[in-house]
Backbone as numpy.savetxt, mean C-alpha at the origin, in Angstrom:
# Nx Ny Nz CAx CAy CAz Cx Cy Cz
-12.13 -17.13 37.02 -11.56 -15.86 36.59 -10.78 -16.01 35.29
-10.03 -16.98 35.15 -8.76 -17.50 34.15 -9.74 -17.64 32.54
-11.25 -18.60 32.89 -12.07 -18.46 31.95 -12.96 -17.21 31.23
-13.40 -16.44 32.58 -13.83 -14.67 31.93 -12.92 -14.55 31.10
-11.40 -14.42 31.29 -10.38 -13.23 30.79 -10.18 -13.89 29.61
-10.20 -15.13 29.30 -10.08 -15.92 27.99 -11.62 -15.62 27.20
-12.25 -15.92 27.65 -13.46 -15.41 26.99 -14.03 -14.04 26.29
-13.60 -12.67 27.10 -13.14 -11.91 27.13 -12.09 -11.27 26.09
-11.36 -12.28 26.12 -9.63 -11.98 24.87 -10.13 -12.53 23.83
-11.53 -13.80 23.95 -11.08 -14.37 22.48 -12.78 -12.96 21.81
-13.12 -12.62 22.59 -14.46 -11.36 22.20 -13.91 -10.71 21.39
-12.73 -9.95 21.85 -11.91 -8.80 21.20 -11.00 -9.59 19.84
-10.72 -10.55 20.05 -10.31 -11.36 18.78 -11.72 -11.23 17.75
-12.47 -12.26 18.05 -13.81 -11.96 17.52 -14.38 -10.66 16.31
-14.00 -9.56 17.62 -14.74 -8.25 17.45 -13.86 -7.57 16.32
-12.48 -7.86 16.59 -11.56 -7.19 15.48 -11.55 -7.99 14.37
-11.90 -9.56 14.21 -11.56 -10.03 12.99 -13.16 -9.66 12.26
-14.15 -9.00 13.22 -15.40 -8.78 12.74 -15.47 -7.75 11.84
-14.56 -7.04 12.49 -14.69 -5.59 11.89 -13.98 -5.55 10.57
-12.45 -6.45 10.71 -12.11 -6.32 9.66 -13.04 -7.03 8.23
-13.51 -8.00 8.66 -14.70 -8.58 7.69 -15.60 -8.00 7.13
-15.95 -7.04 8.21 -17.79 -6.19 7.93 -17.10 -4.94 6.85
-15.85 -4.59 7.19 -15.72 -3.54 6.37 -15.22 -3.58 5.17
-14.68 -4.96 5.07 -14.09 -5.61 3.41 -15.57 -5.87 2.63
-16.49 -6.32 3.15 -17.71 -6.74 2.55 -18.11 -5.69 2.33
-18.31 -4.64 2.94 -19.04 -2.86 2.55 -17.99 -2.51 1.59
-16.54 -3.06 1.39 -15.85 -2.21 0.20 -15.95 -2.86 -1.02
-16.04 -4.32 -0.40 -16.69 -5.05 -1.88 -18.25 -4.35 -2.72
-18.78 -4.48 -1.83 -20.70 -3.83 -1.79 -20.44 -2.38 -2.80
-19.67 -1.86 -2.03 -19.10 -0.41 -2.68 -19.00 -0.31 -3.87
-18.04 -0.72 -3.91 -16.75 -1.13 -5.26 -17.52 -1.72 -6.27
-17.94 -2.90 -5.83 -19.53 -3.70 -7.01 -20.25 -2.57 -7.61
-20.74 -1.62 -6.94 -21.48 -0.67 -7.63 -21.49 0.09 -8.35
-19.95 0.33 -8.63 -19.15 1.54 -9.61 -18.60 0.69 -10.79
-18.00 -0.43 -9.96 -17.22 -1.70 -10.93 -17.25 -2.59 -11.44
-18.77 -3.23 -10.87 -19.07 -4.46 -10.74 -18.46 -5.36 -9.82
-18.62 -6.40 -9.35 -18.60 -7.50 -8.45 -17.76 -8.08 -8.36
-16.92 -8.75 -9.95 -16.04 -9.30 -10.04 -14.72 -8.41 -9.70
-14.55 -7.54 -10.24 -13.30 -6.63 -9.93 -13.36 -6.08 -8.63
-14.62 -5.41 -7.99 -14.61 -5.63 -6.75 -13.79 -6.36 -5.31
-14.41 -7.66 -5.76 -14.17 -8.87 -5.07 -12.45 -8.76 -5.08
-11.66 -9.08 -6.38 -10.29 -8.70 -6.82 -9.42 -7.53 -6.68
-10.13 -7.08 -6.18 -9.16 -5.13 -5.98 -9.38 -5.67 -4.57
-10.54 -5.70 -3.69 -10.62 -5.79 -2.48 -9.51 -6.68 -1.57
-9.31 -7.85 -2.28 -8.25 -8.98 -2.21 -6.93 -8.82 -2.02
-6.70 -7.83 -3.14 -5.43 -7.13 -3.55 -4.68 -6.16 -2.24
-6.17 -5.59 -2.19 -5.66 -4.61 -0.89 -5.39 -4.96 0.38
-6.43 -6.46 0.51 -5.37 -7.03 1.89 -4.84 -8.23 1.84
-4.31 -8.44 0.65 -2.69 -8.82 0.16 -1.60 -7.79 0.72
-1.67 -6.63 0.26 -0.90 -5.38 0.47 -0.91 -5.40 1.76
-1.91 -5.30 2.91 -1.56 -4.97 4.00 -1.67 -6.15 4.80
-1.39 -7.55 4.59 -1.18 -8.18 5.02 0.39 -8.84 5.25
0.99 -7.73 3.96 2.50 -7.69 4.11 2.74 -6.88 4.75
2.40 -5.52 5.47 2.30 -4.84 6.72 2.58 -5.64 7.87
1.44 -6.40 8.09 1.06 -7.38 9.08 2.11 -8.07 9.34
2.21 -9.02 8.63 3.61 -10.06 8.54 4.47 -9.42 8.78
5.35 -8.35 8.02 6.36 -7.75 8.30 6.88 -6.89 9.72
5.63 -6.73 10.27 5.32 -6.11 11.46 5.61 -7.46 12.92
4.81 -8.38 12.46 5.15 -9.42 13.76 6.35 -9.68 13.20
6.90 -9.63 12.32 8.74 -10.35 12.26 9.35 -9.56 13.08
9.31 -8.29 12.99 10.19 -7.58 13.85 9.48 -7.64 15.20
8.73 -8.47 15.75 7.81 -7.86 17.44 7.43 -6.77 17.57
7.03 -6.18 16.55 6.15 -5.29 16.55 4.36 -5.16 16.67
4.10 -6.79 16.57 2.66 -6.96 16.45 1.39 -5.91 15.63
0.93 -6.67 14.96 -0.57 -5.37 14.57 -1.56 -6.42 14.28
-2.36 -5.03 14.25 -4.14 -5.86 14.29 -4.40 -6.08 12.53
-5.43 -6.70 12.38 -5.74 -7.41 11.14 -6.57 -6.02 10.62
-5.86 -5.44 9.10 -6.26 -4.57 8.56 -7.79 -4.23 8.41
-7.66 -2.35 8.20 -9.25 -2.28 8.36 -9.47 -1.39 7.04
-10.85 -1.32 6.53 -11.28 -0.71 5.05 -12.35 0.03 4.99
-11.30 0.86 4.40 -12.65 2.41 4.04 -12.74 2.45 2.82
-13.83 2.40 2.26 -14.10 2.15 0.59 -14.07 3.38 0.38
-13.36 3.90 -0.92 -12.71 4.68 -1.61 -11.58 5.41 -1.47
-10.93 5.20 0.16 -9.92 5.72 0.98 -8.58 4.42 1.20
-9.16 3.41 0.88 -7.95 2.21 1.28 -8.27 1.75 2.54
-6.65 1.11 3.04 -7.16 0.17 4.42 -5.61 0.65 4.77
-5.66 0.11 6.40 -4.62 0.29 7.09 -4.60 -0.43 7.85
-3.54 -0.83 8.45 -2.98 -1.90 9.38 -1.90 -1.09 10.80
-3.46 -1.42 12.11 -2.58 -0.12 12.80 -1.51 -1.45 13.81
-0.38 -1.25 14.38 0.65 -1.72 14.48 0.34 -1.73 16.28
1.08 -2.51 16.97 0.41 -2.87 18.48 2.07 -1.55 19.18
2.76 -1.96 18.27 4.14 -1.11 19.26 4.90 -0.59 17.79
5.00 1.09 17.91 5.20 2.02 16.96 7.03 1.45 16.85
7.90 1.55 15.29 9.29 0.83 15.00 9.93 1.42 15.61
10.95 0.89 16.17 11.93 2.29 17.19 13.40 2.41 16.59
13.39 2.10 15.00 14.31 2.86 14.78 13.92 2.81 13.07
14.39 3.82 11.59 14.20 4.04 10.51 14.06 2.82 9.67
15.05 1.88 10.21 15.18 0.62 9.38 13.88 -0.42 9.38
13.65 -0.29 10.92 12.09 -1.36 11.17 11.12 -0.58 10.22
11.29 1.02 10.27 10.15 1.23 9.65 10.39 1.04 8.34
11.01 1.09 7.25 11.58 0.77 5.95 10.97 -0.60 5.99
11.30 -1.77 6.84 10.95 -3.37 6.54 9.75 -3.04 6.68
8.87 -2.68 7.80 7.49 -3.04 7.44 6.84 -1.96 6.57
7.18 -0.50 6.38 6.52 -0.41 5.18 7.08 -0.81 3.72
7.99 -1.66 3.62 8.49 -2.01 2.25 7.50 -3.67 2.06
6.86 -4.12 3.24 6.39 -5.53 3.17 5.00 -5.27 2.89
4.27 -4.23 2.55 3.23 -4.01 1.72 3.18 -3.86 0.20
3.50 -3.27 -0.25 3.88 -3.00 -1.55 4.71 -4.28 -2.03
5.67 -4.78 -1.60 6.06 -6.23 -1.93 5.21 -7.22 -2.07
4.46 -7.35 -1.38 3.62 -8.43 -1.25 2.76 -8.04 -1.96
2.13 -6.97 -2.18 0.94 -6.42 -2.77 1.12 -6.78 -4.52
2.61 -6.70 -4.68 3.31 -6.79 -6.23 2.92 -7.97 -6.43
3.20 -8.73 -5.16 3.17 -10.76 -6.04 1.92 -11.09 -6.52
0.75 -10.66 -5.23 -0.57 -10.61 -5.61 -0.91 -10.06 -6.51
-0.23 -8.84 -7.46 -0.96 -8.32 -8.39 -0.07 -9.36 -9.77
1.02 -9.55 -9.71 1.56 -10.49 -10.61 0.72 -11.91 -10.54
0.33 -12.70 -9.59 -0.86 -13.66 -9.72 -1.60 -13.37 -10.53
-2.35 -12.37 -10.38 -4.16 -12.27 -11.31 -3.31 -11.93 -12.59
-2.33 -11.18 -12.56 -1.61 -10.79 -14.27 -1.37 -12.69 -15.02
-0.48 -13.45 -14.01 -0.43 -15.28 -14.90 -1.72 -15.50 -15.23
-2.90 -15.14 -14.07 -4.04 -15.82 -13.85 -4.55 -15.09 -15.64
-4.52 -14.21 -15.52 -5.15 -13.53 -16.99 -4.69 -14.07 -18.15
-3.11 -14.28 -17.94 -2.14 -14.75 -19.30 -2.92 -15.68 -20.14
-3.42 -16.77 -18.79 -3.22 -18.13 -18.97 -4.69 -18.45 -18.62
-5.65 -17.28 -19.16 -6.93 -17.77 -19.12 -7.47 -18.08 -20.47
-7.44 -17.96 -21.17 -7.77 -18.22 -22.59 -8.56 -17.54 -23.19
-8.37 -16.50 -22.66 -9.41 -15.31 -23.73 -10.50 -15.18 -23.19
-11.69 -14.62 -23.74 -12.97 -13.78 -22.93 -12.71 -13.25 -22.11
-13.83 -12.95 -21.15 -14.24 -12.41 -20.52 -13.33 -12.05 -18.88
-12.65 -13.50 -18.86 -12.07 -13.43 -17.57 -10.34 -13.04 -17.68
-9.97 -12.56 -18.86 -9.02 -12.19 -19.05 -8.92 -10.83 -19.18
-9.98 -10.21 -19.34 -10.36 -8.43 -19.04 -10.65 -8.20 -17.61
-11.07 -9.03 -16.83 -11.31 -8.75 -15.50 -10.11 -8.91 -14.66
-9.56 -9.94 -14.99 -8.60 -10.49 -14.09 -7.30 -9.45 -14.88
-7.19 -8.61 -15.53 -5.92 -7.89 -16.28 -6.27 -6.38 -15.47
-7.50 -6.28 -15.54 -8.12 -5.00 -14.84 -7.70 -5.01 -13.09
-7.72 -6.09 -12.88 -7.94 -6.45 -11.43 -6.05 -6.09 -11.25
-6.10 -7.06 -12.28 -3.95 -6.44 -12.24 -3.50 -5.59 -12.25
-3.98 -4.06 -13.29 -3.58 -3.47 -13.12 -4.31 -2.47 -12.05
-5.03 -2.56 -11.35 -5.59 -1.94 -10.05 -4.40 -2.34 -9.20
-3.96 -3.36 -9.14 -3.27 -3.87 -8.11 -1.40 -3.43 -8.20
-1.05 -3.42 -9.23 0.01 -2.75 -9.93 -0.19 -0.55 -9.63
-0.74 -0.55 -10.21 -1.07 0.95 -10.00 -1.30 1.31 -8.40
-1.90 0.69 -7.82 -2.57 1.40 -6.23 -0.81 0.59 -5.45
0.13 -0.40 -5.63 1.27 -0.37 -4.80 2.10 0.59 -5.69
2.23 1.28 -6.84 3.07 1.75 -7.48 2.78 3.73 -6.57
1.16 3.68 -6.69 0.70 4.61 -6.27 1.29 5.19 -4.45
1.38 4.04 -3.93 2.02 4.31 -2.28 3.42 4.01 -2.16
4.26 3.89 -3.60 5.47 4.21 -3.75 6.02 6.00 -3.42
4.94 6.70 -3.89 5.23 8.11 -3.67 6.18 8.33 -2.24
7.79 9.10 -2.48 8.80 9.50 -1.16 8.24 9.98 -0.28
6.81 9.75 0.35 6.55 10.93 0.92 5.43 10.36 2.27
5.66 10.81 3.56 4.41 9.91 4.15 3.15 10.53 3.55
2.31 9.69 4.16 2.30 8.54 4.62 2.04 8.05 3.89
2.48 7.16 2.75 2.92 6.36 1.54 3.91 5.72 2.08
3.67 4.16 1.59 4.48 3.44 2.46 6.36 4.20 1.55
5.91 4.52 0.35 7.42 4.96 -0.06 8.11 5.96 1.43
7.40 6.84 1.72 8.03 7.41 2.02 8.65 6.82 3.98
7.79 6.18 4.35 8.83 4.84 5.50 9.53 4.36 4.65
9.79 3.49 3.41 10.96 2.72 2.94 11.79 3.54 2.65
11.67 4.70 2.46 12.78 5.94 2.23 13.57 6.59 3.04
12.43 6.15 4.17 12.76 7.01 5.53 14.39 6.66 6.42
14.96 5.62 5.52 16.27 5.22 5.96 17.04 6.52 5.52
16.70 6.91 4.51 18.00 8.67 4.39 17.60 9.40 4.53
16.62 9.39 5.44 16.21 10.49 6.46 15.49 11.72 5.75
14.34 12.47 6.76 13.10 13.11 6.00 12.85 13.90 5.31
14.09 14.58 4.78 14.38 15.30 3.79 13.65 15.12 2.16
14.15 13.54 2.28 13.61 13.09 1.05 12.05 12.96 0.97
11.69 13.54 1.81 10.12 13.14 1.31 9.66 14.69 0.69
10.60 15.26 0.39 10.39 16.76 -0.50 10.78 16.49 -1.64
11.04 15.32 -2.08 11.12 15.06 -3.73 9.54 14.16 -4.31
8.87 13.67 -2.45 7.75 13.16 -3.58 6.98 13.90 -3.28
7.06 15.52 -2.72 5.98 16.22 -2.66 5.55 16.95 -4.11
6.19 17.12 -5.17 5.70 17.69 -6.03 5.30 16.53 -7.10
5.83 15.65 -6.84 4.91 14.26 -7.48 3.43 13.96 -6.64
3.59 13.84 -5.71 1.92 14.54 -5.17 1.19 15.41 -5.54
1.67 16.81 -5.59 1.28 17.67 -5.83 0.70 18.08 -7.34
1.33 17.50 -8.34 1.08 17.01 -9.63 -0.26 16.47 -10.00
-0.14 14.88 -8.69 -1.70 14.31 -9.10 -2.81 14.60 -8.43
-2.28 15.05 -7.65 -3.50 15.93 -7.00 -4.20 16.98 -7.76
-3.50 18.14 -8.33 -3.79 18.95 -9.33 -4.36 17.88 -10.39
-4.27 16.82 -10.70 -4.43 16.12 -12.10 -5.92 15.71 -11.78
-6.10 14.95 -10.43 -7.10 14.46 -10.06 -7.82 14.95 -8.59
-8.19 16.03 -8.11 -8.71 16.61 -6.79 -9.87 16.24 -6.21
-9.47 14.89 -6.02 -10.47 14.34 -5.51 -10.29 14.47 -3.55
-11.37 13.80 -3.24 -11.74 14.46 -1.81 -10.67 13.36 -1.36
-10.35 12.23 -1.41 -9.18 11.42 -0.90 -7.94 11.82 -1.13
-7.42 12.54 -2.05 -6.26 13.17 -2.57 -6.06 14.61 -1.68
-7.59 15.12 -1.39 -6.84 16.24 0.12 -6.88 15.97 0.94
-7.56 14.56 1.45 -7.26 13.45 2.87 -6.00 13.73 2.67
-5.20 12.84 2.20 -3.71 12.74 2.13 -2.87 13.74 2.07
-3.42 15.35 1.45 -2.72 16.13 1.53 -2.44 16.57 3.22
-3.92 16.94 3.89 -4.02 17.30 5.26 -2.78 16.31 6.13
-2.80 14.85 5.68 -2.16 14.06 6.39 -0.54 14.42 6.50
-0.03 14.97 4.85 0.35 14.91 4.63 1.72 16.26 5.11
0.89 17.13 5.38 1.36 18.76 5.57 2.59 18.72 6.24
2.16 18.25 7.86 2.96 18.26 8.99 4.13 17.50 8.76
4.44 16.19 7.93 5.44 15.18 7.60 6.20 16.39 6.51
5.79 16.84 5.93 6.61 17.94 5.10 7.09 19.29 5.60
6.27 19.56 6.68 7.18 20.53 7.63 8.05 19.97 8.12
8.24 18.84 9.05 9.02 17.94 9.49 10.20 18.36 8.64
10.15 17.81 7.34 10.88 17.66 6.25 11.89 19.04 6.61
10.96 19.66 6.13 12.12 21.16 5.72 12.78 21.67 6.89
12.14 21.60 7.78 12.37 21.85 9.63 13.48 20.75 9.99
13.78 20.32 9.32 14.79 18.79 9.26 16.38 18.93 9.87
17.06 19.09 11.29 17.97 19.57 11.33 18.97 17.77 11.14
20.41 17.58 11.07 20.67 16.67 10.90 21.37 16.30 12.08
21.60 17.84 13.22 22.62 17.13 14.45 21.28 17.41 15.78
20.05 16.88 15.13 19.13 16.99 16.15 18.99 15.36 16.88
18.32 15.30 17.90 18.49 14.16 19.16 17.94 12.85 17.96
16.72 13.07 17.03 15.83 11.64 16.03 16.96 11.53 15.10
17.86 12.83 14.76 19.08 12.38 13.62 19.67 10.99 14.36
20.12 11.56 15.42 21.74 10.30 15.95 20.59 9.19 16.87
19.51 9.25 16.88 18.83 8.09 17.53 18.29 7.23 16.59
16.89 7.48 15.72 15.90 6.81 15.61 16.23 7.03 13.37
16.97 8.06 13.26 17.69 7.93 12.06 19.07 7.05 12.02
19.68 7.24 12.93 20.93 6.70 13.18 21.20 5.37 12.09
20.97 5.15 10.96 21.47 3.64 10.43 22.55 4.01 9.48
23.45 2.91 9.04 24.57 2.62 8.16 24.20 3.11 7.04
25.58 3.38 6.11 25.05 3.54 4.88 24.87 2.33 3.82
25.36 1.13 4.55 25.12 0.01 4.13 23.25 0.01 4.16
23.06 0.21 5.06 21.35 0.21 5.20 20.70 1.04 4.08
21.40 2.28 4.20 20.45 3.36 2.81 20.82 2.49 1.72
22.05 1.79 1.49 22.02 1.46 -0.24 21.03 0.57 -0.06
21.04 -0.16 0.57 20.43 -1.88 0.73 18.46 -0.94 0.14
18.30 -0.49 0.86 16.67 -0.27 1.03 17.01 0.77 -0.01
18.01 1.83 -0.48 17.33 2.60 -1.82 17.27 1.69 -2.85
18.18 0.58 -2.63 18.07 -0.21 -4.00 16.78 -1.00 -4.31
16.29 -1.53 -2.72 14.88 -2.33 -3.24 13.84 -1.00 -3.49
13.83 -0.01 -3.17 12.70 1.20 -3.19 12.89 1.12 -4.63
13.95 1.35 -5.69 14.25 1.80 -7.00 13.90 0.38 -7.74
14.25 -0.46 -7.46 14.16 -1.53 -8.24 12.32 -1.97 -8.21
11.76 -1.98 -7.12 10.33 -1.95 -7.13 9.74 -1.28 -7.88
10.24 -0.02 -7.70 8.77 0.90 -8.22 9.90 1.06 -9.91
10.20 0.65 -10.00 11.00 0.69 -11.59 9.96 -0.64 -12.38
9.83 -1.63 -11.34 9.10 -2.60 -12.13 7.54 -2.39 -11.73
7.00 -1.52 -11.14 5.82 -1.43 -10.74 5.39 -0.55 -11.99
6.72 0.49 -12.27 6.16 1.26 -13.10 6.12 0.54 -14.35
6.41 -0.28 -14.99 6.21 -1.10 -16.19 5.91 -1.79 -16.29
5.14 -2.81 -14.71 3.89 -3.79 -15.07 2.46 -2.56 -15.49
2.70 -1.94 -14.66 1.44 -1.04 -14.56 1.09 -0.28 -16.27
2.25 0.03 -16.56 2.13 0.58 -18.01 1.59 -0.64 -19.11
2.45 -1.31 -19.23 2.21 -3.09 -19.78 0.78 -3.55 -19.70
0.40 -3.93 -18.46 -0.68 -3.67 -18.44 -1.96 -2.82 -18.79
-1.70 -2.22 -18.39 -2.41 -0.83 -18.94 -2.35 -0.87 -20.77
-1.63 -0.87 -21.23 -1.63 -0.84 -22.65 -1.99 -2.17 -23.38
-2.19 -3.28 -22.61 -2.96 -4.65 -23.09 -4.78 -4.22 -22.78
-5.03 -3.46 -21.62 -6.23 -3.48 -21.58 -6.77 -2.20 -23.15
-6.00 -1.83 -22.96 -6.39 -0.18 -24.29 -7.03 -1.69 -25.76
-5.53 -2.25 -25.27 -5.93 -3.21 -26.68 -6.87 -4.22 -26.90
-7.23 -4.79 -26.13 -8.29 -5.37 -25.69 -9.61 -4.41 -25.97
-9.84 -3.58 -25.04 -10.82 -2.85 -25.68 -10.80 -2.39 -27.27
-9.62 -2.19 -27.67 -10.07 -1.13 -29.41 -10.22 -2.80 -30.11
-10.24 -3.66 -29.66 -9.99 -4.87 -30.35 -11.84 -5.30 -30.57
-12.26 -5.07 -29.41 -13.78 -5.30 -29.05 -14.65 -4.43 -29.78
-14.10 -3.00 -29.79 -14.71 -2.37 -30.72 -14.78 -1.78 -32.30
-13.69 -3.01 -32.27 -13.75 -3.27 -34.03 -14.43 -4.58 -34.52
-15.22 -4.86 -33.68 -15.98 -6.38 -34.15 -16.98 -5.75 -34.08
């Protein structure tokens, strides 16, 4: 019996690290086709870098989660075994995506520095700033963006300052993933405005110090302050790179 149930447990191990595999390879497959292969391969990487700081950050607190899963052109997610039971857990593990996601995208940025020119210094800068832009991008105050859990320490109010920064790029870019997120997005913003402060989630599951809000507004501000100027930086080496190519 002791051997079924092990056999059994290690299936579902198996089956989930399968899935997460089969569906990174279809976003690579994907992604290759619009992007090519190499950047592919490197964005794909990036993204479970990002949610592998989910992951991690998630078993620190005993919270456990399963090994992230990928929808090509939609992202990936990392669903969690036991939901945070109070604002702060959720702040650490959604602040341990986007952190981690930063170092990984600062890697391929040295990796580019310090390649010596050609070819693999446009890929690997491209690959950077994909990786810079898409954690700068789930900085947005607002769920379900991991900003808006790391925010979620001063409670849900604030996720009505990143609704019109949503609302902005959405109008900018209306794409069919951008009203995924809106739909997702609706009910967390009723929440918002519906927001009383002497309700039972205020004094429970909001309940933290204000030592806690400075602590986590300061890493939320200081992140996406430098996310926003690798991403630009970047971004304005690749412009140059290209007008550089097309003056030869």
């Amino acid at each position: 019996m002791l051997k079924l149930l092990f056999l059994l447990f290690s299936g579902v191990k198996l089956g989930k690290l399968a899935l997460t595999g089969g569906s990174m390879l279809l976003s690579v497959v994907l992604y290759a086709v619009v992007y090519g292969w190499k950047y592919a391969v490197g964005f794909v990487l990036l993204m479970f870098v990002h949610e592998l700081g989910h992951y991690l950050a998630a078993h620190q607190r005993g919270l456990g989660a399963s090994l992230p899963m990928f929808v090509p052109f939609l992202g990936a997610w990392t669903e969690l075994d036991k939901m945070p039971h109070d604002a702060e857990t959720e702040a650490f593990v959604g602040l341990g995506g986007p952190l981690l996601g930063t170092v990984g995208a600062l890697a391929c940025y040295f990796f580019a520095r310090n390649a010596g020119g050609g070819e693999d210094i446009t890929w690997l800068l491209a690959v950077s700033y994909g990786g810079f832009f898409l954690n700068l991008f789930n900085m947005i105050p607002m769920l379900p963006f991991d900003g808006g859990r790391i925010t979620a320490v001063l409670g849900p109010r604030i996720w009505l300052v990143g609704a019109p920064v949503f609302g902005f790029l959405l109008w900018r870019n209306p794409s069919p993933m951008m009203f995924i997120v809106a739909l997702m997005a609706a009910p967390q913003l009723w929440k918002a405005l519906t927001w009383k402060k002497d309700s039972e989630e205020a004094r429970t599951y909001y309940a933290v110090s204000n030592k806690v809000r400075i602590e986590y507004g300061a890493y939320y501000l200081v992140l996406l302050a430098f996310l926003a100027m690798m991403t630009q930086d970047v971004h304005e080496m690749l412009q140059a790179l290209h007008g550089a190519r097309g003056a030869v």
